[in-house]
Every structure is written in C-alpha cells, then in structure tokens.
Biopython code that builds the backbone (N, CA, C, O; Angstrom):
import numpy as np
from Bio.PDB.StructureBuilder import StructureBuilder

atoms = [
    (1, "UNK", "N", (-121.411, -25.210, -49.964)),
    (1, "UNK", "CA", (-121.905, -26.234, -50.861)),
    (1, "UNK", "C", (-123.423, -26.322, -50.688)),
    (1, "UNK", "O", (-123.912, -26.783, -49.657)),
    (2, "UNK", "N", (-124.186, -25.861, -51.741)),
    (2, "UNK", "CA", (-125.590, -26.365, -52.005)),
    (2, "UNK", "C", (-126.275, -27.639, -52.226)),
    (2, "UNK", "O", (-125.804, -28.126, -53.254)),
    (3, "UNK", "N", (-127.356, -28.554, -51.625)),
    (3, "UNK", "CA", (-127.791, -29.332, -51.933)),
    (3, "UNK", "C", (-129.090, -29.391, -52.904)),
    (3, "UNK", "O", (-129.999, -28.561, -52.885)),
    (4, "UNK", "N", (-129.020, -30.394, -53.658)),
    (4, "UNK", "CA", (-130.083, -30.427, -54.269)),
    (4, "UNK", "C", (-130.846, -31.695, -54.360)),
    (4, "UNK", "O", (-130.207, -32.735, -54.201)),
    (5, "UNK", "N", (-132.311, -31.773, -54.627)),
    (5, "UNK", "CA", (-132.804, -32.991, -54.524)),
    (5, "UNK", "C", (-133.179, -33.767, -55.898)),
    (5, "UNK", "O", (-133.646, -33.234, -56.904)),
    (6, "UNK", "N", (-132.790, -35.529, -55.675)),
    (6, "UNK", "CA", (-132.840, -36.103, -57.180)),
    (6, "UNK", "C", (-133.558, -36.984, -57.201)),
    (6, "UNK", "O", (-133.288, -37.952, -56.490)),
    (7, "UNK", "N", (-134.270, -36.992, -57.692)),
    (7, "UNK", "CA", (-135.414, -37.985, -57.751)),
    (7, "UNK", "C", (-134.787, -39.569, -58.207)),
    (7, "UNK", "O", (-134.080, -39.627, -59.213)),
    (8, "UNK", "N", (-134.997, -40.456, -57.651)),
    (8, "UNK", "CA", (-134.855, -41.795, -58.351)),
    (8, "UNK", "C", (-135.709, -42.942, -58.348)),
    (8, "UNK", "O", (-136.084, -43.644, -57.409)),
    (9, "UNK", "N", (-135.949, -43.001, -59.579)),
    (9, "UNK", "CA", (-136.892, -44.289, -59.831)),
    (9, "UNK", "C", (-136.405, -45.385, -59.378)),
    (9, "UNK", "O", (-135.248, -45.736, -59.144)),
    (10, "UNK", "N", (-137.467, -45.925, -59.271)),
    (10, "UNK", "CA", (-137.581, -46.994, -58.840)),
    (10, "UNK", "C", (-138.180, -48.730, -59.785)),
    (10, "UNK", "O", (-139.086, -48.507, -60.588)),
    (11, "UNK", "N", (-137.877, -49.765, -59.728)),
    (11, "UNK", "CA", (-138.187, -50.981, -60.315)),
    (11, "UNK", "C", (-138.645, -51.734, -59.393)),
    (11, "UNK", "O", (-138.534, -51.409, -58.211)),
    (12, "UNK", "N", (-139.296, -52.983, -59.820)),
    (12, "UNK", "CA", (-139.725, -53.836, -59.242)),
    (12, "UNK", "C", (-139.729, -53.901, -58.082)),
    (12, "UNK", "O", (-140.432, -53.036, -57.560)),
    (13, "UNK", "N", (-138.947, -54.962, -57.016)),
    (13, "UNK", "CA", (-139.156, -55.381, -55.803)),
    (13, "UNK", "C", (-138.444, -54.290, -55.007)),
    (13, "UNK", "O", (-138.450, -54.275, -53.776)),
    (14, "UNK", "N", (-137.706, -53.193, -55.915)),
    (14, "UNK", "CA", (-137.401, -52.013, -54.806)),
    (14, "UNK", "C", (-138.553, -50.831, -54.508)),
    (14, "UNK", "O", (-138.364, -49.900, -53.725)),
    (15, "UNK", "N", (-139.585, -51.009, -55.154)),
    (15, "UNK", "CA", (-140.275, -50.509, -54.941)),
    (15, "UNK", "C", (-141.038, -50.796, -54.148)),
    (15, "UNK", "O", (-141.863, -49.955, -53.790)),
    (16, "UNK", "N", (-141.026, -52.312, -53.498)),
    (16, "UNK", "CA", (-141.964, -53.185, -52.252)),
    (16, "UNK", "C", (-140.770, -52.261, -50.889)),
    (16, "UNK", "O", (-141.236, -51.793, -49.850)),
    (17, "UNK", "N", (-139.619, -52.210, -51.169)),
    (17, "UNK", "CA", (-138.547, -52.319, -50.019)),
    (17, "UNK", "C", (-139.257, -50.607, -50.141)),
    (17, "UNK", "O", (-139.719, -50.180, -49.083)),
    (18, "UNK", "N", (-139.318, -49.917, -51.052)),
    (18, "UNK", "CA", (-139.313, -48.110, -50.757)),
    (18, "UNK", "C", (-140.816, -47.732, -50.466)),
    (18, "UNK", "O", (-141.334, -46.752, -49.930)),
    (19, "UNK", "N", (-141.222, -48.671, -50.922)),
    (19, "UNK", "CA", (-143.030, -48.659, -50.686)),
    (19, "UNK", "C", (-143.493, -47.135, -51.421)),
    (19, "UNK", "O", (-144.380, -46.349, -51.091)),
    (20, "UNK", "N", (-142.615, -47.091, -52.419)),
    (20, "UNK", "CA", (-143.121, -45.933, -53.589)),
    (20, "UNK", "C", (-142.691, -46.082, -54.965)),
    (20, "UNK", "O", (-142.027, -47.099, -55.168)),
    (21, "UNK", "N", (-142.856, -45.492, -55.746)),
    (21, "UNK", "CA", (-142.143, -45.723, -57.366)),
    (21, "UNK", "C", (-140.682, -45.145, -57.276)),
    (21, "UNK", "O", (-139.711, -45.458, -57.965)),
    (22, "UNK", "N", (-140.748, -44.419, -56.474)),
    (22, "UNK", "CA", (-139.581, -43.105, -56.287)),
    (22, "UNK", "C", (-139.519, -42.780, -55.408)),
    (22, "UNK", "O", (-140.423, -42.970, -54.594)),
    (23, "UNK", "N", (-138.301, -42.054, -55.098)),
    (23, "UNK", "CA", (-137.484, -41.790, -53.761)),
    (23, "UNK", "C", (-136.807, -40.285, -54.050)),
    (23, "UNK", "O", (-135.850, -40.076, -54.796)),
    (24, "UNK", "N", (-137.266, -39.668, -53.565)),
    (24, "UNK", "CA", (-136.347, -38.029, -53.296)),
    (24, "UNK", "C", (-135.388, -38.071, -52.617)),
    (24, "UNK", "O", (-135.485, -38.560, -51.492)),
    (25, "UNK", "N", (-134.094, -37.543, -53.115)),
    (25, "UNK", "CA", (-132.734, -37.367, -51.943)),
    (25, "UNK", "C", (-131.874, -36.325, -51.941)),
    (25, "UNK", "O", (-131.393, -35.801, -52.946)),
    (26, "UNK", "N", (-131.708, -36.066, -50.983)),
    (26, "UNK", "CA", (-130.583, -34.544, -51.074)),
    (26, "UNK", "C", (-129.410, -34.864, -51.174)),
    (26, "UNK", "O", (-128.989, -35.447, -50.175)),
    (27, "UNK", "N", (-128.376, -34.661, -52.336)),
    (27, "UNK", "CA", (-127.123, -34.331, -52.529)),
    (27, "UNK", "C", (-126.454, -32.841, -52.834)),
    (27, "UNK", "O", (-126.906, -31.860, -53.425)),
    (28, "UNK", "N", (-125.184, -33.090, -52.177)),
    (28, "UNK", "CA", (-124.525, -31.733, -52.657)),
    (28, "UNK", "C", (-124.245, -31.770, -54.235)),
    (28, "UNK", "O", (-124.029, -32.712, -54.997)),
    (29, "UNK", "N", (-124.322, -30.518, -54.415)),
    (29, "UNK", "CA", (-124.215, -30.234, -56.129)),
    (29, "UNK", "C", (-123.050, -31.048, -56.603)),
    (29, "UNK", "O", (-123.322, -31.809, -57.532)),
    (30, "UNK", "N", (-121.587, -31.060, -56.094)),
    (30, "UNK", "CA", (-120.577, -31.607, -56.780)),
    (30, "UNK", "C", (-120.762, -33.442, -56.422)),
    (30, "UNK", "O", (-119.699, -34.062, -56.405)),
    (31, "UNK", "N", (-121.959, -34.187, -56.174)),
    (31, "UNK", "CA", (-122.249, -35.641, -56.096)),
    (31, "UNK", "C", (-122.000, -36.291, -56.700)),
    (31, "UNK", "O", (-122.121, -35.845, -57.840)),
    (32, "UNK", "N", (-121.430, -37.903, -56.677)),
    (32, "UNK", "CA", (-121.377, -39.090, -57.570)),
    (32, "UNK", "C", (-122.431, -39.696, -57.116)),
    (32, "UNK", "O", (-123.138, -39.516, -56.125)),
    (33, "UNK", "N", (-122.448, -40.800, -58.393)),
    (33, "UNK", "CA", (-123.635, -41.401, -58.085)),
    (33, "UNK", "C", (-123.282, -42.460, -56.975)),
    (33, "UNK", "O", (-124.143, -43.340, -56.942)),
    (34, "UNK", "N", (-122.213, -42.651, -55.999)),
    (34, "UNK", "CA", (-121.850, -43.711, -54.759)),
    (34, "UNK", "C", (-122.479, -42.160, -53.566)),
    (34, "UNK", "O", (-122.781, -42.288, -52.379)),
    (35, "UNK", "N", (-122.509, -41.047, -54.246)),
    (35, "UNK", "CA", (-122.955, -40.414, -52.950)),
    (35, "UNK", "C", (-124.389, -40.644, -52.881)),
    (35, "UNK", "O", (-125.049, -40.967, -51.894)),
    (36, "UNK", "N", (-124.848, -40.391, -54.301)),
    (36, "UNK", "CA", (-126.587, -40.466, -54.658)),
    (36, "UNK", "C", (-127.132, -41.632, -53.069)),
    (36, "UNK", "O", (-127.800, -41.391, -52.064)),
    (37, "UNK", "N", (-126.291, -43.102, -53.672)),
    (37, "UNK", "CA", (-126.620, -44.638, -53.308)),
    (37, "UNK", "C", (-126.392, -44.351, -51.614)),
    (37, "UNK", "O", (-127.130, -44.835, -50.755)),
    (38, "UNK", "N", (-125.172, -43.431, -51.318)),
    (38, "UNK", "CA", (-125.042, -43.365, -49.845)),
    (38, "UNK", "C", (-126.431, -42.684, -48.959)),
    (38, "UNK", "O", (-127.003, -43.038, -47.927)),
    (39, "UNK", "N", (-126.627, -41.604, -49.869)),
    (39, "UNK", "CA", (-127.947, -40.556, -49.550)),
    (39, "UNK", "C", (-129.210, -41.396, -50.000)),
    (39, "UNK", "O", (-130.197, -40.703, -50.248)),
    (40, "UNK", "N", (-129.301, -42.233, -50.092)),
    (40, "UNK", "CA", (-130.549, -42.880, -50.210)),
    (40, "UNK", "C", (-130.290, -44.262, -49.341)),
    (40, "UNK", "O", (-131.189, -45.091, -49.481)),
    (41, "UNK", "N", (-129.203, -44.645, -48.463)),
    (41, "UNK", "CA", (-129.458, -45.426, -47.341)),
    (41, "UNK", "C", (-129.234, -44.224, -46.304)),
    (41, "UNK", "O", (-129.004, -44.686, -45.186)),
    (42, "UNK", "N", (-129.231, -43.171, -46.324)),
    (42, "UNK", "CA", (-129.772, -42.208, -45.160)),
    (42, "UNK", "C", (-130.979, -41.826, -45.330)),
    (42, "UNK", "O", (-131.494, -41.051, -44.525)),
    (43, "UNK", "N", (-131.617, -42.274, -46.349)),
    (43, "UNK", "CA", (-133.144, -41.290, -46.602)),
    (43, "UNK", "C", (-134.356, -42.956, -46.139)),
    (43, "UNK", "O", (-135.399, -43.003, -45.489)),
    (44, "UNK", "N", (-133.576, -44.041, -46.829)),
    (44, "UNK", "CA", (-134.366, -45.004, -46.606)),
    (44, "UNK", "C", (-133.263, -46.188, -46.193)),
    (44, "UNK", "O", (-132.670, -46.695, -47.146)),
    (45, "UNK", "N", (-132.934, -46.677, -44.845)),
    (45, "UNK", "CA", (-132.346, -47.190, -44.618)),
    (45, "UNK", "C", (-131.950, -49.069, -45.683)),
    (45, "UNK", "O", (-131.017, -49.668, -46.219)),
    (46, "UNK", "N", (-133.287, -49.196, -45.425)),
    (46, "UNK", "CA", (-133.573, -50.847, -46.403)),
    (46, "UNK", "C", (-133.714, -50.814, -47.868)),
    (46, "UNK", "O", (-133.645, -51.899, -48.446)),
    (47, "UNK", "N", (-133.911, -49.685, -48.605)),
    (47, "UNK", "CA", (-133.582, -49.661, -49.669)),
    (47, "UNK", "C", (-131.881, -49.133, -49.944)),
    (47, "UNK", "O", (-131.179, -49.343, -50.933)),
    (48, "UNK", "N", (-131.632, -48.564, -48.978)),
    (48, "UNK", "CA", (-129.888, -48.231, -49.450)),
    (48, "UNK", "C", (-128.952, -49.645, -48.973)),
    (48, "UNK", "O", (-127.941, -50.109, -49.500)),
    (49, "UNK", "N", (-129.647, -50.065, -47.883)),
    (49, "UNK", "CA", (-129.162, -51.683, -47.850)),
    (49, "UNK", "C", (-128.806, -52.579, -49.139)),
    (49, "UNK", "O", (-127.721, -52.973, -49.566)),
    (50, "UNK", "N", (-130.289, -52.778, -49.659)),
    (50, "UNK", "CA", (-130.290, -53.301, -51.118)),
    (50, "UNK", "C", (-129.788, -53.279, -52.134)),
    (50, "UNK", "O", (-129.801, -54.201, -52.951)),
    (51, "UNK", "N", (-128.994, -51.693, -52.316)),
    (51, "UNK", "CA", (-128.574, -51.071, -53.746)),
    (51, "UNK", "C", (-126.719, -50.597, -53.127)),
    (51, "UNK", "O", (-125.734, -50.309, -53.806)),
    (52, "UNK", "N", (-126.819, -50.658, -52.199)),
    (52, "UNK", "CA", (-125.143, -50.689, -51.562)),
    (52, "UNK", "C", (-124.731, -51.548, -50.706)),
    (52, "UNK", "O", (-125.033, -51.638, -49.516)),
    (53, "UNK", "N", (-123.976, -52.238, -51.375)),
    (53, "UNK", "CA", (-123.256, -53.158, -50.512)),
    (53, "UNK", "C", (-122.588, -52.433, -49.498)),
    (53, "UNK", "O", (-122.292, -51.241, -49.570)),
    (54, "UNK", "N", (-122.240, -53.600, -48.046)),
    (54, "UNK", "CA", (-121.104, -52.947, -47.065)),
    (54, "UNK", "C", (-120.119, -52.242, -47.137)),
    (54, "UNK", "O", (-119.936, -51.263, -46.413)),
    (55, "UNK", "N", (-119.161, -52.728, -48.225)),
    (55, "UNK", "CA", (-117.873, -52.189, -48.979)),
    (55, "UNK", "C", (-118.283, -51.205, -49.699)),
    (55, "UNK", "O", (-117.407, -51.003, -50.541)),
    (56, "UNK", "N", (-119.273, -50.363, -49.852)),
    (56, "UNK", "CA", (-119.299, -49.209, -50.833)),
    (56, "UNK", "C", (-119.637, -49.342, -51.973)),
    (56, "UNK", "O", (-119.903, -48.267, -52.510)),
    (57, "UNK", "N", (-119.811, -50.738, -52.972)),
    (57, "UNK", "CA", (-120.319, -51.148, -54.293)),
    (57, "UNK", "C", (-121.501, -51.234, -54.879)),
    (57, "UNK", "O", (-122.077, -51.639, -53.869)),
    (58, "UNK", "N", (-122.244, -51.194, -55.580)),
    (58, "UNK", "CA", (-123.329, -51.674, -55.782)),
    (58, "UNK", "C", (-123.900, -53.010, -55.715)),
    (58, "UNK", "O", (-123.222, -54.035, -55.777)),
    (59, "UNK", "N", (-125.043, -52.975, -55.599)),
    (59, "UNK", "CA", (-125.728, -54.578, -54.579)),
    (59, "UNK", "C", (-125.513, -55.263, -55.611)),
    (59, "UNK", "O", (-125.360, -54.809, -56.745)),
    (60, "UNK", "N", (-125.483, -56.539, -55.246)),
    (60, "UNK", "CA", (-125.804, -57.611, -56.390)),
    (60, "UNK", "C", (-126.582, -57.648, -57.214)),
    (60, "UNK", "O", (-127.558, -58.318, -56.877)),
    (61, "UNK", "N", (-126.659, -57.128, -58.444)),
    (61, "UNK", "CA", (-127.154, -57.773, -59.966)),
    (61, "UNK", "C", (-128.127, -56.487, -60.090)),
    (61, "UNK", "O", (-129.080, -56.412, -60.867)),
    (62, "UNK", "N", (-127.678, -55.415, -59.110)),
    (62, "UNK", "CA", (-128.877, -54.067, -58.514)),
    (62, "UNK", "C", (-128.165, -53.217, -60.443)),
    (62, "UNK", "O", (-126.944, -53.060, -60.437)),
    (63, "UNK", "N", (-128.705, -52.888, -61.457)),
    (63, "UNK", "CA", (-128.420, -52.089, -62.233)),
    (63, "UNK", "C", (-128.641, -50.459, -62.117)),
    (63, "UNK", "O", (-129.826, -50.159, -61.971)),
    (64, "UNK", "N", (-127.827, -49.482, -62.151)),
    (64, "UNK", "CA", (-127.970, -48.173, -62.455)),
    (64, "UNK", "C", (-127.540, -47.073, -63.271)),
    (64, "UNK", "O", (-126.371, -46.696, -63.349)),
    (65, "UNK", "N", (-128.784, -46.432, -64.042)),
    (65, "UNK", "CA", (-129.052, -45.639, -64.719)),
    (65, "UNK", "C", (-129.111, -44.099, -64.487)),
    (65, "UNK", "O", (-129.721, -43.335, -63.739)),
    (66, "UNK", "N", (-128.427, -44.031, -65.224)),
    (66, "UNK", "CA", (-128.445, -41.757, -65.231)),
    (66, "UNK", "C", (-128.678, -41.434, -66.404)),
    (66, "UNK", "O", (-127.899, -41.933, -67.216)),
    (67, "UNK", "N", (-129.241, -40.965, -66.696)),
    (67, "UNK", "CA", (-129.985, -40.561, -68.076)),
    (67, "UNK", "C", (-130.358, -41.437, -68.694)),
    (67, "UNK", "O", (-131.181, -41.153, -69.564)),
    (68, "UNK", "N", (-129.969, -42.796, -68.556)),
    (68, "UNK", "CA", (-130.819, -43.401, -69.328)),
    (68, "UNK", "C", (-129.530, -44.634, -69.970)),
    (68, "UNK", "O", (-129.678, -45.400, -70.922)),
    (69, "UNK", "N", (-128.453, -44.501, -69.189)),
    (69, "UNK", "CA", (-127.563, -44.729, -69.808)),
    (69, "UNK", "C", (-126.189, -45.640, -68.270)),
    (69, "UNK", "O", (-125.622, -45.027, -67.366)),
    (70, "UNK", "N", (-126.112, -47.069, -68.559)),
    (70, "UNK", "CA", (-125.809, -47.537, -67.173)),
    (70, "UNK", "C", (-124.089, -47.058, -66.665)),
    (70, "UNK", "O", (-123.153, -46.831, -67.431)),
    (71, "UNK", "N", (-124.081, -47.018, -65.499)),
    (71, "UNK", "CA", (-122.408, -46.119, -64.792)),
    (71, "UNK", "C", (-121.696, -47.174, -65.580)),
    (71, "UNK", "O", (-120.805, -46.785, -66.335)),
    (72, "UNK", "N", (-121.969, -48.496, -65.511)),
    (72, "UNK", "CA", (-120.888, -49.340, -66.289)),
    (72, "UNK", "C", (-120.203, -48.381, -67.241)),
    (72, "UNK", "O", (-118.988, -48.180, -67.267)),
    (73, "UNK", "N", (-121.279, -47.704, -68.168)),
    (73, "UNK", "CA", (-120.764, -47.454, -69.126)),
    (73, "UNK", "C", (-120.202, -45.757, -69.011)),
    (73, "UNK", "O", (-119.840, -45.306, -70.098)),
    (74, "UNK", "N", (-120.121, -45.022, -68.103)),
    (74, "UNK", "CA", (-120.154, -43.999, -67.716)),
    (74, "UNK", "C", (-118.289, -43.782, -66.757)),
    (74, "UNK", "O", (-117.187, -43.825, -67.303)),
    (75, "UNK", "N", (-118.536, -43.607, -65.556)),
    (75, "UNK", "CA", (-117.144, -43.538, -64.701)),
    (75, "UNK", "C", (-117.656, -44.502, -63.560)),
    (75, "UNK", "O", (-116.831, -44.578, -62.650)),
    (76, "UNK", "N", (-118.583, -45.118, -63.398)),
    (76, "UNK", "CA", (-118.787, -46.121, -62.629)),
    (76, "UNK", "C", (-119.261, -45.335, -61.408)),
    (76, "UNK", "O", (-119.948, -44.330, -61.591)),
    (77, "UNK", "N", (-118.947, -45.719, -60.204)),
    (77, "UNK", "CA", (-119.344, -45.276, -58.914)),
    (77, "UNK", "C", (-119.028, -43.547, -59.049)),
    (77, "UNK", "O", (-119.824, -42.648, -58.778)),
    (78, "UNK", "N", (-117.795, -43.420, -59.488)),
    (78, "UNK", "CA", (-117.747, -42.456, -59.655)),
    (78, "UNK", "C", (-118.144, -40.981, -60.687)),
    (78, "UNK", "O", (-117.713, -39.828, -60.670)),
    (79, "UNK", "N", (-118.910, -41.513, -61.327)),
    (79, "UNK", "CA", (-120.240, -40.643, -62.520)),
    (79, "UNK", "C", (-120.474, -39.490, -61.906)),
    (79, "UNK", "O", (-121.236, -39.602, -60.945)),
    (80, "UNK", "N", (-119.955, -38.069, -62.202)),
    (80, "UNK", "CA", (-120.787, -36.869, -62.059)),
    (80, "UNK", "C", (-122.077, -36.981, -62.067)),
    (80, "UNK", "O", (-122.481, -37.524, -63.096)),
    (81, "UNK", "N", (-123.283, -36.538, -60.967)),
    (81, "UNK", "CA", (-124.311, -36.522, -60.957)),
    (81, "UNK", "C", (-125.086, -34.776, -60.953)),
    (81, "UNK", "O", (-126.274, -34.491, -60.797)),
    (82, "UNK", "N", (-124.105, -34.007, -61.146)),
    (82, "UNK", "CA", (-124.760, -32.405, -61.004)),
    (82, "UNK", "C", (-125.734, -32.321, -62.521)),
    (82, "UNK", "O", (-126.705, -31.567, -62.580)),
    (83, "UNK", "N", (-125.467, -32.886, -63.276)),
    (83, "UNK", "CA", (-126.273, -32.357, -64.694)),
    (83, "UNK", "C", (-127.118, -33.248, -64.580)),
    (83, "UNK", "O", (-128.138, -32.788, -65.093)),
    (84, "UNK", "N", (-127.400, -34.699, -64.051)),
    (84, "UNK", "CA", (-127.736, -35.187, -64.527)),
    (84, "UNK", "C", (-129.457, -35.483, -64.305)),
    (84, "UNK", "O", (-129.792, -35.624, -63.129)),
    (85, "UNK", "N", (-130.440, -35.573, -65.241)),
    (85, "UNK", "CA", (-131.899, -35.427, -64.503)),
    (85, "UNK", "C", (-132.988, -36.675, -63.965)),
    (85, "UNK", "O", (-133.956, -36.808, -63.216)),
    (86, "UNK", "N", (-132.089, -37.514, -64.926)),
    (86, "UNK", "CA", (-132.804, -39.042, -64.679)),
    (86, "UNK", "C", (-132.076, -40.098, -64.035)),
    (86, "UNK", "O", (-130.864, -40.166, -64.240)),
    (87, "UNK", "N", (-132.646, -40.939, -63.280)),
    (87, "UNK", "CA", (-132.174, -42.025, -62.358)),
    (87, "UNK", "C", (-132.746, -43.369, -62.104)),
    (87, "UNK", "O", (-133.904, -43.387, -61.689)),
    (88, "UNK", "N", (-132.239, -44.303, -62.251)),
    (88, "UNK", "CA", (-133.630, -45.410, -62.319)),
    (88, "UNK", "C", (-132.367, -46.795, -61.463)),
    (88, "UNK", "O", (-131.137, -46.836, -61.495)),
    (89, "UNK", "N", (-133.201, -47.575, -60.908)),
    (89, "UNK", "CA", (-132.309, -48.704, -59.910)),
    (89, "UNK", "C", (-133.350, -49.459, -60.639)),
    (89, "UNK", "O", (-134.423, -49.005, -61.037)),
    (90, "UNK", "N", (-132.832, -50.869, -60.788)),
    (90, "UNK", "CA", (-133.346, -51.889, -61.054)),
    (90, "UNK", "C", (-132.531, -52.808, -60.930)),
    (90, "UNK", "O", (-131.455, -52.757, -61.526)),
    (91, "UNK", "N", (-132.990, -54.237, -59.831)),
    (91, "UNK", "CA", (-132.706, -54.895, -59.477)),
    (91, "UNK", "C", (-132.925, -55.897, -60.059)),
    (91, "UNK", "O", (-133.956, -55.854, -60.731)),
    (92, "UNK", "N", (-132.082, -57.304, -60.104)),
    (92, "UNK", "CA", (-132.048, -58.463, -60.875)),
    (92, "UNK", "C", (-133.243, -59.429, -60.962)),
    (92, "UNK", "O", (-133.886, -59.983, -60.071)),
    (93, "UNK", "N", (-133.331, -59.461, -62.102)),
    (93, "UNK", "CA", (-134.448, -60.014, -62.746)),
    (93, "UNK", "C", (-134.224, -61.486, -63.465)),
    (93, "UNK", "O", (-133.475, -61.786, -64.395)),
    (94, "UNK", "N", (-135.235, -62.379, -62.623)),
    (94, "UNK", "CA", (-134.968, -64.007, -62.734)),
    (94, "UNK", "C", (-135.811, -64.206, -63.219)),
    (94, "UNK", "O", (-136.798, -63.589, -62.820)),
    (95, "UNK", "N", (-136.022, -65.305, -64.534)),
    (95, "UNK", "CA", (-137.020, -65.917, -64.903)),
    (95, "UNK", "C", (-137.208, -66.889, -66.367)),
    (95, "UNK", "O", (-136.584, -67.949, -66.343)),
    (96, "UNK", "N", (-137.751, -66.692, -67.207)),
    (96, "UNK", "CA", (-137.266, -68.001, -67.988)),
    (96, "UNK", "C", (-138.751, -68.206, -68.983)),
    (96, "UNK", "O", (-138.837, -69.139, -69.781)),
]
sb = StructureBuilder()
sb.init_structure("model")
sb.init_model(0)
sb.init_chain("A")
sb.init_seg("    ")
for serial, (resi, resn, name, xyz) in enumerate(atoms, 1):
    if name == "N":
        sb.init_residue(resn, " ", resi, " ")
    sb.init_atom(name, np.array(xyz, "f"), 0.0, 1.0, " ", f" {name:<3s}", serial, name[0])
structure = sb.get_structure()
C-alpha cells in the first residue's frame, strides 16, 4: 500500500490551532476521510483534537469538505478520499 500526501485547508480559528492555512498529511491510497481526520491528529496533535472527537466523529459544528462538496452529503466518515483533490475544515461560526 502506497501513501500519498493531501493537502487540507484550513478556516478560521483552525488555523490559530495549525498555525498555517494548511496542513499536509500522508494517507494510504485506499483512505476515508475518518482516516484523512485520524492522520491529521498524528501530524498535528491539537488540531486533530479539534476536528475528531474521542469516539471517532467529527468535532462539534467542525464542517468537512472534499471537493467542494460536504461528507454529509457524500458517505459521511466513510467518503473515498483516493480521487479526491480538495479539502477544507471549517469550524463553527457564531455571530449575529
């Protein structure tokens, strides 16, 4: 099994926690996006905190994008990530 690296953007206050816009991570080619979220609390411990809950879920109100297009609407945690080129986390947004 080959790994490859996926870039993921970054939003707002995860970008204070990654202290970059973006985050590089190595997954194996056959990846979901719960492996992506796992491989990015091994690459950056406090940002994979943020975007994965204990239980394996996504963080609270944390939204994610693959192409452009959210897992809600996709297979959820479980979303093929080998084709896919774009990635973006964005976390919940309060205000009024």
């Amino acid at each position: 099994m080959t790994a490859t690296i996926k870039t993921v953007k970054l939003s707002a206050n995860l970008r204070a926690i990654a202290d970059a816009k973006t985050i590089d991570v190595p997954v194996n080619d056959d990846a979901t996006a719960r492996d992506l979220l796992y491989a990015i609390r091994q690459v950056n411990p406090a940002l994979g905190d943020r975007v994965l809950s204990v239980d394996g879920q996504l963080g609270t109100g944390i939204q994610f994008l693959v192409d452009g297009r959210h897992i809600d609407f996709l297979q959820g945690l479980d979303t093929p990530i080998s084709n896919v080129t774009q990635f973006m986390l964005i976390p919940p947004v309060f205000g009024g």
